[in-house]
C-alpha positions, -999 to 999 in steps of 0.1 A, spaced: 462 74 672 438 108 671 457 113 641 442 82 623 409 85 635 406 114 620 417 105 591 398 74 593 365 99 602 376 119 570 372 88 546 339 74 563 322 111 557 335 112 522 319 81 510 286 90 528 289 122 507 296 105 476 268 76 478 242 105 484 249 123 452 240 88 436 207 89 422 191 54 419 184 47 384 148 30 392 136 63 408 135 85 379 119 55 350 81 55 346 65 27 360 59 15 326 93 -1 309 80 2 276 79 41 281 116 43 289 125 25 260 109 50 240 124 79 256 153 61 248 149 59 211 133 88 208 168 105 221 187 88 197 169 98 168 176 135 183 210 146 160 241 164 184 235 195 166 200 192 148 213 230 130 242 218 116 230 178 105 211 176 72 179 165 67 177 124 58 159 125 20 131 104 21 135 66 11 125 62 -27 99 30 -35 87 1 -12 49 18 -19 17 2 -29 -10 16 -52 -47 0 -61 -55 9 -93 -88 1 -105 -115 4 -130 -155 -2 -116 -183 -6 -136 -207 -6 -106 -188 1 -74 -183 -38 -65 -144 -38 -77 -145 1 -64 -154 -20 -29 -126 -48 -27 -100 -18 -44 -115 2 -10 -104 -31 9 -69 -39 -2 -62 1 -1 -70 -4 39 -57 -34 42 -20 -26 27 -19 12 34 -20 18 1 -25 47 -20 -56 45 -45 -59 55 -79 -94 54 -101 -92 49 -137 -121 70 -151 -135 70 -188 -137 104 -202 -170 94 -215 -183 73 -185 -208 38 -192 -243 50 -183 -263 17 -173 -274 16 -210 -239 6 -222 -237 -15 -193 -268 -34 -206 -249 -64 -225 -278 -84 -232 -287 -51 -255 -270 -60 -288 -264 -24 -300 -255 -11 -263 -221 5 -263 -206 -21 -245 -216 -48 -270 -207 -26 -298 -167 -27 -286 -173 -63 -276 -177 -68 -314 -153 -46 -328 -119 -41 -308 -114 -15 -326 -138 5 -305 -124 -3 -274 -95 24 -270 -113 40 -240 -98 72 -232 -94 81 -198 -90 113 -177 -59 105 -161 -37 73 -170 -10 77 -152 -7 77 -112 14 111 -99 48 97 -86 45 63 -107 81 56 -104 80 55 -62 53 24 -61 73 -14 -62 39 -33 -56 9 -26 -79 -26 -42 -76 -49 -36 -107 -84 -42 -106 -114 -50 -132 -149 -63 -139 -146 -95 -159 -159 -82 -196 -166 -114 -217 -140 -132 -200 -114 -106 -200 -105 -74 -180 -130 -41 -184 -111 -28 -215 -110 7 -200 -79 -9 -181 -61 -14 -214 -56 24 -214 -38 25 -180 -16 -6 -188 -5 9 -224 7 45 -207 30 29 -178 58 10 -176 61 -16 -151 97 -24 -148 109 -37 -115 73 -36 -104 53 -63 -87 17 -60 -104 -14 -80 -87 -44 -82 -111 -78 -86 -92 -111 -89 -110 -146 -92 -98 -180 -111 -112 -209 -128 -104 -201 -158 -121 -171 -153 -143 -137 -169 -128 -103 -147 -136 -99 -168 -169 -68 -152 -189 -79 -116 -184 -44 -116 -159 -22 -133 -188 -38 -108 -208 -27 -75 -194 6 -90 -187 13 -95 -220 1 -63 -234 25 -47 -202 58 -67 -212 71 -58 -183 68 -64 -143 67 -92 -123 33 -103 -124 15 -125 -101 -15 -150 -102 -48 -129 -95 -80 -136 -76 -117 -130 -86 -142 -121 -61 -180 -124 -62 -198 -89 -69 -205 -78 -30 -173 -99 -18 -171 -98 19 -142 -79 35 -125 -104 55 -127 -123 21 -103 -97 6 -86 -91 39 -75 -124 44 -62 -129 3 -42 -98 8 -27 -115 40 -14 -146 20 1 -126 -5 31 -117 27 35 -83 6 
């Protein structure tokens, strides 16, 4: 009978012993959950032997770029816009010879502006750069322009002309203090032949930012 109390004794202390070595779970989580789910991913993102696994290349495309011409800073403001708006990268398309207010001046018949208006000729505008560094990694494209007579500022034909924009989705934008979007979109498309191109929106000159905030919203880029 001592015999199997003993034992009995034995067993009892045994299972005390193990249940203290237990630590409860809840004691050692901060108090907020959301913290231990991200120690939790954050250890599974950590490789068994981070010496011997090799580095994951970077994925290649699904970026945005906001290219842009701007006569007088107001499509350099909504380009400013859908750059934040999108986290998109930002690229300005500069004439080597840059409009002074004078060519600007198209009520001036022999300003330089009205000059190319006249003769297409003229408008070839060479630009410092026309194509974006790393071109190929950008899927979604927005492209904005004053309206010039109804069409897109022509120093943009120089940017469309030196890219290709295969398996590209290609916004146009344009902005104008009275002008609507007309065919200037249709336009560069055409001239492109290539990309997927979408419908376009014009802005007033000094468009407001939720304005621009809110079109790039019901594009669901």
């Amino acid at each position: 009978m001592k015999k199997l109390f003993a034992i009995i004794v034995c067993l009892a202390m045994a299972l005390t012993l193990a249940a203290c070595g237990d630590t409860p779970t809840e004691n050692i989580e901060p108090a907020d959950n959301s913290g231990a789910e991200n120690a939790a991913e954050s250890a599974e993102d950590v490789p068994e032997n981070p010496e011997e696994t090799p580095a994951e290349a970077p994925a290649e495309g699904g970026k945005t770029l906001v290219v842009y011409y701007s006569a007088t800073n107001n499509t350099e403001a909504v380009a400013g816009c859908i750059a934040e708006a999108t986290g998109a990268d930002i690229f300005e398309l500069i004439p080597t010879e840059p409009y002074t207010s004078a060519d600007l001046d198209w009520t001036d018949r022999d300003s330089r502006v009205s000059r190319e208006h006249d003769d297409e000729s003229m408008r070839a505008v060479e630009l410092e750069n026309a194509v974006p560094d790393n071109w190929e990694s950008y899927d979604t494209v927005f492209i904005g322009y004053p309206i010039w007579w109804g069409v897109a500022a022509w120093p943009v034909n120089g940017f469309i002309s030196a890219n290709d924009f295969t398996g590209k989705t290609v916004i146009p934008f344009c902005t104008s203090s009275s002008s609507g979007l007309g065919e200037s979109g249709e336009l560069l498309e055409e001239a492109a032949g290539t990309g997927n191109w979408l419908e376009g929106q014009r802005f007033r000159s000094g468009a407001h930012e939720d304005d621009v905030k809110d079109w790039v919203a019901s594009l669901e880029l």
